[in-house]
C-alpha positions in Angstrom: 99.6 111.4 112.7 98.8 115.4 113.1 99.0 117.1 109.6 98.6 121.0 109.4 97.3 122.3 106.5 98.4 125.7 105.7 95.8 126.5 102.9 92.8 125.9 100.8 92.8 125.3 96.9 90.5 127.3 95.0 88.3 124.6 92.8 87.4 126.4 89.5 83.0 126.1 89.0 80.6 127.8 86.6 78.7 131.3 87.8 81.1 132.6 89.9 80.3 130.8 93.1 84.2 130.2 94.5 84.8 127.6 96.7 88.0 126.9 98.5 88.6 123.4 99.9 90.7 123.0 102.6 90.9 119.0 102.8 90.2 117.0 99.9 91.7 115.3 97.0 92.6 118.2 95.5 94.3 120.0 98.4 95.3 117.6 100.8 95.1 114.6 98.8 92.3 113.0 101.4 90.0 110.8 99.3 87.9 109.7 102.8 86.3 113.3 102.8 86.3 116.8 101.6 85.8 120.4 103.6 85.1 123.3 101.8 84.5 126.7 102.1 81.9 128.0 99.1 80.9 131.4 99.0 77.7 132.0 96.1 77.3 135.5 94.5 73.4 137.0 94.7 71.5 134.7 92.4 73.5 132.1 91.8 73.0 128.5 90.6 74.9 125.9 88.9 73.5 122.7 87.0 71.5 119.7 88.1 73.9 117.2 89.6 74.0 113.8 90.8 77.0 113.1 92.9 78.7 109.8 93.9 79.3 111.3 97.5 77.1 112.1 100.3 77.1 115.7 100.9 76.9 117.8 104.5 76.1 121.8 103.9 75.9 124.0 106.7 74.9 127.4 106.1 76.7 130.1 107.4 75.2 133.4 105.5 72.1 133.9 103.0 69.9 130.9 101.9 71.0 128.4 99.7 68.0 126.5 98.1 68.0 122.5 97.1 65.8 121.3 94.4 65.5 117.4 94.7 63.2 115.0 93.2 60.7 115.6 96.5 60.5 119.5 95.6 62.8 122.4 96.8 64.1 122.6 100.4 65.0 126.1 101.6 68.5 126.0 104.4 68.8 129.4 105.6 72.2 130.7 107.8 72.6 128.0 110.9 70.5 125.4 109.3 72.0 122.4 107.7 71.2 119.7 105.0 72.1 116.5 104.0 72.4 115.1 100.5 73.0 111.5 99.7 75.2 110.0 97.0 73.1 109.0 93.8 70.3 111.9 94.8 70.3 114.2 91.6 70.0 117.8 93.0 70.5 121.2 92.3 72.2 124.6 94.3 70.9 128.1 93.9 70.8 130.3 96.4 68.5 134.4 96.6 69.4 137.7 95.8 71.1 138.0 99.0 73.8 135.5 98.0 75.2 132.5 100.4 78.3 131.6 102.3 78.4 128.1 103.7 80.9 124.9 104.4 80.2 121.4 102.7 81.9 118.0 103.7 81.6 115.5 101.2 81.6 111.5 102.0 83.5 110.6 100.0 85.9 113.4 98.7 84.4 115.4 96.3 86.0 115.1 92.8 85.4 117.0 89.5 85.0 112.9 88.1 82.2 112.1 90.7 80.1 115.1 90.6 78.0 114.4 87.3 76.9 117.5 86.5 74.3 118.0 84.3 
């Protein structure tokens, strides 16, 4: 079945990066997967995390920087990373800021992030 979605739900997060997911459990009540739309202010980060999903990032503007248990990988605007589920992790991104879109594997859910 075709379903239209007419919008995205703005998911509140600490340091004023927004992000605006447009399927997910919280908008579209998909628990398969998640898309998002995040846009990080210059400077940003957020706390360590260790997520029970697997998450795709695509960068569309700025760099958005990774730090992971094998050091810090850099994804600047049209590179992508993957994350797997059970990785702990942490976002940041430059002075510049970031824009990019994430699909999680399974949805992403406020429960199944584990942030730090």
């Amino acid at each position: 079945m075709v379903r239209k979605i007419e919008g995205a739900t703005r998911i509140p997060v600490p340091g004023g990066k927004v992000i605006d997911e447009y399927v997910g459990r919280v908008n579209s009540g998909d628990d398969t997967l998640s898309v998002a739309h995040m846009v990080a202010p210059p400077g940003w980060d957020e706390p360590a995390q260790t997520p029970e999903f697997t998450e795709y990032t695509v960068v569309l503007r700025g760099t958005v920087s990774v730090e992971h248990a094998g050091g810090v990988t850099e994804v600047h605007a049209g590179q992508a990373i993957v994350t797997e589920a059970g990785e702990k992790i942490r976002y940041s991104c430059g002075p510049e800021g970031a824009e990019y879109v994430a699909v999680c594997l399974p949805a992403f859910s406020p429960d199944t992030v584990h942030r730090d």
